[in-house]
N, C-alpha and C positions, 0 to 999 in steps of 0.2 A: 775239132769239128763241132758245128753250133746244132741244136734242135730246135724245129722251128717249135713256137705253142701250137696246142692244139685246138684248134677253130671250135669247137662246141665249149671248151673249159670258159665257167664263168669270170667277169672281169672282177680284179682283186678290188677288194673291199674296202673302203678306205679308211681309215682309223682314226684320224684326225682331221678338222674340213680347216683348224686355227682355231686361235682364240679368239682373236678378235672378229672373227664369222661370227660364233658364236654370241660372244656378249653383244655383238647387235641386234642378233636373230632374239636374244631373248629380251632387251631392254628396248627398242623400236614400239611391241605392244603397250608396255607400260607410261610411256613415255605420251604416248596419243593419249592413253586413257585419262592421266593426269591433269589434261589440260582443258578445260573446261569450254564449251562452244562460245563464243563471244557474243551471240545474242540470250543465252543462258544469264552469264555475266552482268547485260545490260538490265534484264529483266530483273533480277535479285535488286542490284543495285534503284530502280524502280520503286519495287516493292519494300525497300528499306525504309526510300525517302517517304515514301504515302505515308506508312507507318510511324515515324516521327512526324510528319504535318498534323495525323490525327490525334497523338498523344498532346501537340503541342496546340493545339486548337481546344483539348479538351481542358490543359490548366490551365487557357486563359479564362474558358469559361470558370470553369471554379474558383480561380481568384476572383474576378468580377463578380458573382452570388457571394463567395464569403465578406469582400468589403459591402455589398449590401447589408447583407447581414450585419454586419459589425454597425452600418450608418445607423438601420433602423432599429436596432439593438441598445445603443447610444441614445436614439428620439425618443424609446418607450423609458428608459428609466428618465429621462430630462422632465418626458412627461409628467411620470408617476410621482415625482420632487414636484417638480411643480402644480399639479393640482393636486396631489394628496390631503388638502382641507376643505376642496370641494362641498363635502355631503355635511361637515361640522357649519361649515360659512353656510351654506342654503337652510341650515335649521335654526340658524342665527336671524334669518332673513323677517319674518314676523314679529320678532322682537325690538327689529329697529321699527318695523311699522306702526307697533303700540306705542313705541315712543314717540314716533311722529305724529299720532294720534292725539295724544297726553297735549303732547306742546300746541298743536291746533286749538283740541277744547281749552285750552287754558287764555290760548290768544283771545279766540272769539267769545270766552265769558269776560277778557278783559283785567284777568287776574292776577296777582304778584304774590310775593313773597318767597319762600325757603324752598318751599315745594318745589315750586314750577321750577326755581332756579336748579335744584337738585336735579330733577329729572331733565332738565337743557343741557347740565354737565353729563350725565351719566349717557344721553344720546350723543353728543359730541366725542366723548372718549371711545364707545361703541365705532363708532363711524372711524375715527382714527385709527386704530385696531384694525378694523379689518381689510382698509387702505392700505395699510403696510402688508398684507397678507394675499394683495394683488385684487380686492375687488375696488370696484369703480358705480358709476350709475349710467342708464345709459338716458339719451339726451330723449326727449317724446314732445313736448309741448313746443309748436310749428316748424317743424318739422317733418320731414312725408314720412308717411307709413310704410316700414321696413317689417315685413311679418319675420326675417330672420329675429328682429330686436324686440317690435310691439305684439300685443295681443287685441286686437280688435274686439269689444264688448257691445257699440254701438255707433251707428252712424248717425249724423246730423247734415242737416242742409245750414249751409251759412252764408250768409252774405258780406262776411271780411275776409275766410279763409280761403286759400284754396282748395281744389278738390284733393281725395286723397291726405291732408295733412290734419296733424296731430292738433288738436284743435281743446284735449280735456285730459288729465292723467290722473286715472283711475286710484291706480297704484304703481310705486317705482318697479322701474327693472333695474335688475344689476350683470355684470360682466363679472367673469372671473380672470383676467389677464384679457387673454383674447377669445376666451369663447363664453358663450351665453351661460349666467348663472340661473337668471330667472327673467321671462320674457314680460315688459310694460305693459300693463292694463289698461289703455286708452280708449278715447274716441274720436272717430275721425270723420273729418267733414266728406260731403256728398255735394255733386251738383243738385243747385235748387231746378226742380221739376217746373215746366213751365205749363203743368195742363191749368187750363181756367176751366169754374165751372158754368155749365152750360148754360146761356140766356132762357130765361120764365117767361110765356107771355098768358097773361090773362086771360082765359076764354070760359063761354057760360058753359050751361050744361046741355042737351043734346041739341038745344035750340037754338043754339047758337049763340053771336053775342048779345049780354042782356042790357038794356039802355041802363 
């Protein structure tokens, strides 16, 4: 003979729901967590690339300033070689003058002999010399007036030259390659002025004209 349960006893308990309940119940959370939102995703990847465009924007700029650098780096010592006898050649510069001097007064007294020839050789060697060493003269007699090249000391009115041109050279200038060693002493013609002076006429004194 059977007994029934008893309606108020609680229901048994269960003891095991399975394994595999389980390892879902517990790996389901972790599994969502793992996986990252795909606008999350997108945005990282975003922010990676900006980050390398500005890295990659910044060594081009750096490359391009360092090969400046390097160019004008390069110009300053080409420079420095190249005019480094600047200030020795500009002190040179009145020495050819005296010589040029020497051989004029000698011309216009008319004069010969050892001397004058001595001092014609020792200005031509001078001149040579410093030719090789990149000075030059620059051009001034009819020619226009370049105030980079000449130095204007006086103007004249002419009647052969133009206006504006090199018309008398003072003293030479010189070049040193290509930039100014010392600037032409000149003078340069002017248009001639056309005032006439004023007509005189004869007249007496308070009384008019006198016979």
């Amino acid at each position: 003979m059977t007994t029934a349960p008893e309606e108020n006893s609680p229901p048994p308990a269960p003891e095991n729901l399975g394994q595999e309940s389980i390892a879902e119940a517990e790996l389901l959370p972790a599994e969502e967590a793992s996986e990252p939102p795909l606008a999350d995703s997108q945005n990282k990847e975003a922010s990676i690339e900006e980050e390398l465009q500005i890295y990659q924007d910044k060594y081009i700029r750096l490359a391009a300033e360092f090969e400046n650098y390097k160019k004008r780096a390069q110009r300053d010592q080409i420079d420095a070689i190249r005019y480094a006898n600047e200030s020795l050649l500009k002190n040179l510069l009145p020495t050819i003058d005296n010589l040029e001097r020497a051989l004029q007064s000698g011309k216009d007294a008319e004069a010969s002999g050892p001397l004058l020839e001595g001092v014609e050789l020792t200005y031509k060697q001078l001149l040579e010399t410093v030719e090789k060493l990149g000075v030059r003269q620059v051009s001034s007699t009819g020619n226009l007036f370049d105030p980079a090249m000449h130095q204007a000391v006086a103007h004249v009115e002419s009647d052969t030259a133009e206006p504006n041109t090199v018309v008398e050279e003072f003293q030479k200038g010189y070049f040193l390659h290509d930039r100014i060693l010392r600037p032409a002493m000149v003078t340069v013609a002017k248009e001639k002025s056309d005032q006439t002076e004023p007509s005189t006429q004869e007249t007496g004194g308070e009384g008019g004209i006198q016979a």
